[in-house]
Structure formats: C-alpha cells, structure tokens
C-alpha atoms as one frame of an Amber mdcrd trajectory, in Angstrom:
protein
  31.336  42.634 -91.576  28.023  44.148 -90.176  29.276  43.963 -86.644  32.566
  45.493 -87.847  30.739  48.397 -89.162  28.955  48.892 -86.404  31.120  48.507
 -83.899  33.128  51.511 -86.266  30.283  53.462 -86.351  29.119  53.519 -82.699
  33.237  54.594 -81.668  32.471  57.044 -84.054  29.825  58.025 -82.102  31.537
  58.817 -79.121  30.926  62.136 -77.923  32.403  63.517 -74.391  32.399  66.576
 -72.259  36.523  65.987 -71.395  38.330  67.179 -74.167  41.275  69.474 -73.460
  39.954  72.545 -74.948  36.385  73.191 -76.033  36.641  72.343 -79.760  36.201
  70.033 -82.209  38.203  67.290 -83.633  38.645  64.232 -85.666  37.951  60.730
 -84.490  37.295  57.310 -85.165  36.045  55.925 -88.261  33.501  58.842 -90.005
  35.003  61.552 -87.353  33.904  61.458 -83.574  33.649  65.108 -81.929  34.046
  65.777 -78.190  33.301  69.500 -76.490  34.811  70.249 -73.021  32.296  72.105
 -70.455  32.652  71.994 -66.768  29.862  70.901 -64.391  27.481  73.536 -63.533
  28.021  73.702 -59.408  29.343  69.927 -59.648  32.453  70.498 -57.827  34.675
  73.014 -59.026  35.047  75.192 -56.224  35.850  71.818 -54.067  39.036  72.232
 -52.171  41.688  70.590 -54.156  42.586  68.114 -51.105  39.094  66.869 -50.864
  38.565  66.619 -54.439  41.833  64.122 -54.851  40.673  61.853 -51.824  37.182
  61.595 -53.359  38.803  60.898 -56.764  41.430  58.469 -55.764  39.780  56.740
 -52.472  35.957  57.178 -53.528  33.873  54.693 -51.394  32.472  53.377 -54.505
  35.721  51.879 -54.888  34.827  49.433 -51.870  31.124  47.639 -53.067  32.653
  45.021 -54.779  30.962  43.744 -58.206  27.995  45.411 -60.083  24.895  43.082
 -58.812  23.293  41.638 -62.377  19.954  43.395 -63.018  18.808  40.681 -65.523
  19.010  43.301 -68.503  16.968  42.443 -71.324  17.441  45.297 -73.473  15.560
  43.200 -76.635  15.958  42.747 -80.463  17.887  45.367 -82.456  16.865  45.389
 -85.988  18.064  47.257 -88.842  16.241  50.410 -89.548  13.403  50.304 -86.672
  13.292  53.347 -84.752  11.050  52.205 -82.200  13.012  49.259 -81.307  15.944
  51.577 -81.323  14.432  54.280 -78.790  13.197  50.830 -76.417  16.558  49.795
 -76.449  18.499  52.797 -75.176  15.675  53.250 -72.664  15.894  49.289 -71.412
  19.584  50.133 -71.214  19.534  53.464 -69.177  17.214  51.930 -67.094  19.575
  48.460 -66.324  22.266  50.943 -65.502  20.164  53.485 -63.073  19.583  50.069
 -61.351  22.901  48.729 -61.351  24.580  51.738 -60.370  21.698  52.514 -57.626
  22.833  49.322 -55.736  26.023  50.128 -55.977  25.761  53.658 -54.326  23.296
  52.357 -51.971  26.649  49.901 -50.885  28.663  52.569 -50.592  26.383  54.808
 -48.772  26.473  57.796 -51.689  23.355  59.198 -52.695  21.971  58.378 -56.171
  20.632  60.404 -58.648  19.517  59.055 -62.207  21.287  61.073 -65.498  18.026
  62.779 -67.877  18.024  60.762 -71.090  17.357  62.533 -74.099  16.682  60.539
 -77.366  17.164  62.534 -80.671  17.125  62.428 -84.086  18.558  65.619 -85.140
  21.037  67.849 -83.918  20.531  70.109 -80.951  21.832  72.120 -78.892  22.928
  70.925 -75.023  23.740  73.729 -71.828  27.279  72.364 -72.982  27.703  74.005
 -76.347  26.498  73.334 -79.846  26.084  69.872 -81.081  29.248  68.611 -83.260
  29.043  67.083 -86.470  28.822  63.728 -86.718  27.882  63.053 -82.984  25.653
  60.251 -81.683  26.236  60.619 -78.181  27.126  62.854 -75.225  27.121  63.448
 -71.978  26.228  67.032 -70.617  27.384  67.736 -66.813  25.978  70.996 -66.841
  22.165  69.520 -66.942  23.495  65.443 -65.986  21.576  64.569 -69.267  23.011
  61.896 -71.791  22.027  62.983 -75.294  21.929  60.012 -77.659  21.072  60.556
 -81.288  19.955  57.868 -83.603  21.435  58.605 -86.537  20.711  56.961 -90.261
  24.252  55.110 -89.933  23.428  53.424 -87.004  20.123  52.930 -87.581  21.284
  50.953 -91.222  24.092  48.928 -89.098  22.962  48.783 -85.475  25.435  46.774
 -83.202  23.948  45.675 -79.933  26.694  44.999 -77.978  28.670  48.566 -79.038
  25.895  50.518 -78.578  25.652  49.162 -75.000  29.077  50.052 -74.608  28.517
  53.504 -75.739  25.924  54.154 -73.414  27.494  52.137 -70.366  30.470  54.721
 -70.791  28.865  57.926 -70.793  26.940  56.884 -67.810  30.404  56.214 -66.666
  30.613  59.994 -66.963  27.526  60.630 -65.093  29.085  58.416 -62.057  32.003
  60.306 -62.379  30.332  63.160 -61.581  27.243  62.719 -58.835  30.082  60.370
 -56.766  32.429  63.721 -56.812  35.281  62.127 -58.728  34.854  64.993 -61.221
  35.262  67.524 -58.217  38.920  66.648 -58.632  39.216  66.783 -62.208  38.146
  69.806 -62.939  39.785  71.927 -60.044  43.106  70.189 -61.192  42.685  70.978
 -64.602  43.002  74.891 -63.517  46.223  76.172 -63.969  48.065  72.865 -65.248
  49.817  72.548 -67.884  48.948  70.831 -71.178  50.384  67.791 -70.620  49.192
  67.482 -67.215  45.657  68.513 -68.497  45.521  65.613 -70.913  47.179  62.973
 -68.221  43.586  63.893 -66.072  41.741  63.458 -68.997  43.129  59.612 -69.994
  42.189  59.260 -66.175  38.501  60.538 -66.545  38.540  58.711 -70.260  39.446
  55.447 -68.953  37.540  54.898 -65.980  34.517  55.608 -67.827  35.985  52.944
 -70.258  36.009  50.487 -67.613  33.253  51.569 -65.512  31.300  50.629 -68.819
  32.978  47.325 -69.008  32.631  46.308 -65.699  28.585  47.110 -66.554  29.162
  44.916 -69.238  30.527  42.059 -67.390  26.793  41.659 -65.795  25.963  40.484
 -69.450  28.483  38.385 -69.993  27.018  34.807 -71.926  23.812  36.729 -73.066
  23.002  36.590 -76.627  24.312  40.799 -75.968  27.532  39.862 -74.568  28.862
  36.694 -75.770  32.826  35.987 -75.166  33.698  36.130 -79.031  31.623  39.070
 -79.467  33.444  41.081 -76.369  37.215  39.949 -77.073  36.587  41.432 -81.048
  35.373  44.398 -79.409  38.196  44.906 -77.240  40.419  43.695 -79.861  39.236
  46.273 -82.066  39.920  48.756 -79.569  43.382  47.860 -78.708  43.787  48.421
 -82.126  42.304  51.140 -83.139  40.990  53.117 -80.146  43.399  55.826 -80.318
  43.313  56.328 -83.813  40.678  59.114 -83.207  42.641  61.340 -80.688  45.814
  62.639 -81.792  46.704  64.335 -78.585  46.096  61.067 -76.765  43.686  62.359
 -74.129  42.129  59.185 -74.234  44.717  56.765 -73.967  46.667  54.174 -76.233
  44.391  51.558 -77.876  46.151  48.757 -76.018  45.832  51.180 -72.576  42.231
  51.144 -73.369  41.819  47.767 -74.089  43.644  47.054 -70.759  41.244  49.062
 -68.849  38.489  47.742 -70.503  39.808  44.188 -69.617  39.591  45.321 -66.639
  36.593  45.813 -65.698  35.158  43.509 -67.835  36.632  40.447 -65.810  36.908
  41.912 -61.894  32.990  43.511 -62.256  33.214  46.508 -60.162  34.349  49.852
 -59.747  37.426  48.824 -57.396  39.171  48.080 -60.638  38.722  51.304 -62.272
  40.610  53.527 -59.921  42.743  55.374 -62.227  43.128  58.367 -59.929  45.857
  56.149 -58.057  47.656  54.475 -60.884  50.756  55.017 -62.179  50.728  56.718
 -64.643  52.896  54.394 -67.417  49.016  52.240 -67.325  47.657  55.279 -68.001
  48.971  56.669 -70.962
C-alpha cells in the first residue's frame, strides 16, 4: 500500500515545460500541473530541416547502452529531509555521469542541468509555480526544480522518485542534444492536433530516456524486477488518467515506451521522432 501511494503521489508530481498551451490542468492522483515555456536561445530559430534531422537521427541515438555508474543513491526514510535532499543530489549526480559518457560517445558536448531543491513554492524564468507541483524542468535557465513536499516526504517511494527525476533530466537531454530545436520550431503554426502529436513525442522519450537510466539499476534493492513491472503496470493503467487531451500518450503507449528503454538500455530505443505515429499515441 505504501509503495502504491507513493508511486501515486510522485506521478502526481510530475511537472513539465511541454504542455500545449501555458496553463494549468488536472493530473494524476492529487492533480499534477504542467506550464509550457520555450527554451530561452535553445533552438527556436533553428532551421526547421536541421531541427528534424537532429530530432529524428540525433547521434545520441548511436552510443549504445547507458554505461552503469554504480548509483547508490542510499536509504529513503519517511519524514527525513536530509536524507531526502542526499538522495535527489546522489541521483542528479548518477545521471550527469551517465549521460556525460554517453555524449562523450556520441561526440556532443555536455552540460550538467542546475538542481534546485525546495520546499516551498517559487517562482522559475518559466512562469509561476502550479499547485500541487513537486517537480519541473525549466529550459529557459536548464534547472530541474524538485520540491519536497509533506506528501512525499510522509510516503517516499525510492524507485518513483528516481523515475521522476530520470525523466525530467530526460527533458534536459532533450534539449542541450538539440532534439528540442525541432520541437519547438514545429510547434509554430501547427495545428492542435499536430501540436499535441510533438508533445507525446517529447513526453515519451523522456519516459524512456528515464527508463533506459533505470535499467542501469536493475537487481538493486532500488530497482528490483517486481518493483519495476508494478510500476509500469501502474502506468499502463493509469498514466493517462491525468491528461485529458492526451499530450502524453495512452497509459499502455507509455508503458510500452517505458518497456522500452527499460530492457534495450540506451537512447537508440527512444527515437520517437521517427516512429509511426499509431506507437505514439
């Protein structure tokens, strides 16, 4: 029951700078929020041409697995804010390493996201922070904000909170590799359903960028195989429940994309860019 809560709670959490239109709205569980802003001279005046070929033939796409940076992130207990703020640190720091090697492979140049912990709302360069948010990443500033809130702080679950963080990193790839380039010059001038087919692409690569980070844990005490097929489970279940325009993708498209990653390791498997678009919906 704990790790159901949990698990709840940290989808809840989810917070992201692709929504459709810069507002508010309801998600999973207590009510997830997500604000649109585009990066701040990350690539919107690319060419439209070069932004698709970096999207959907990025070289990152050719390193292979994520190399295992023996992540030890540490004990989680219930109500411990210290342990709290040293595990999101341990964890940002196993993915700057991770994700270093792997644009070191594919000859990219590297640049860690700012990590902000918090305990109260603030406000980002992307707009006010939305009720009920525990998480987000900011393009403008390349700064993941995660907040520990009392909820999660009462019901912490390792293994989702990893998973949180893993995917707005995801975010953070998306946009220092120049796969973002593309999304947001083709977002100008589409149409609405068009604009929320490029955001189930940004949405689930992130989704399975984080699972293939993921799959470096797999048989820890974080990431043990029951503990990852409930969490996918519960996604394919109710991971859409949250986003009624389905800019994120059906629960069992998410939980495809997570499966993904999870079992090929790597960013190869996350090219969504070039899918069709029925395993993208």
């Amino acid at each position: 029951m704990a790790a159901l809560l949990g698990l709840a709670l940290t989808a809840a959490a989810l917070v992201l700078v692709l929504a459709d239109v810069a507002t508010t709205s309801t998600g999973l569980a207590n009510g997830a929020q997500q604000a649109a802003s585009p990066p701040a001279g990350g690539g919107t005046d690319r060419l439209p041409g070069l932004g698709r070929t970096l999207a959907t033939a990025n070289a990152l796409y050719r390193t292979g697995r994520l190399a295992d940076v023996n992540c030890s992130p540490g004990e989680l207990p219930a109500q411990s804010i210290t342990a709290y703020r040293r595990f999101l640190t341990r964890v940002n720091n196993c993915l700057n390493k991770a994700w270093g090697l792997q644009f070191r492979k594919a000859g990219l140049t590297f640049a860690k996201p700012r990590l902000r912990i918090i305990t109260r709302q603030v406000r980002t360069p992307c707009g006010t922070w939305n009720a009920g948010a525990d998480g987000v990443y900011c393009s403008t500033d390349r700064t993941m904000y995660l907040m520990i809130s009392k909820d999660q702080l009462r019901n912490p679950f390792p293994l989702g909170i990893t998973r949180l963080v893993a995917h707005e990193y995801g975010h953070h790839i998306q946009q220092i590799s120049g796969i973002w380039g593309y999304y947001w010059t083709a977002r100008a001038g589409a149409s609405k359903a068009k604009r929320l087919q490029l955001s189930r692409n940004s949405e689930l690569q992130a989704e399975c960028f984080s699972a293939a980070f993921m799959s470096t844990l797999k048989g820890t005490s974080l990431v043990t195989d029951s503990d990852w097929a409930y969490t996918v489970d519960w996604f394919r279940k109710n991971g859409a429940k949250g986003w009624p325009q389905n800019d994120h993708g059906k629960g069992a498209t998410q939980a495809a994309w997570m499966t993904r990653g999870f079992n090929r390791g790597g960013p190869g498997a996350c090219n969504t860019w070039a899918a069709p678009a029925r395993i993208t919906r």
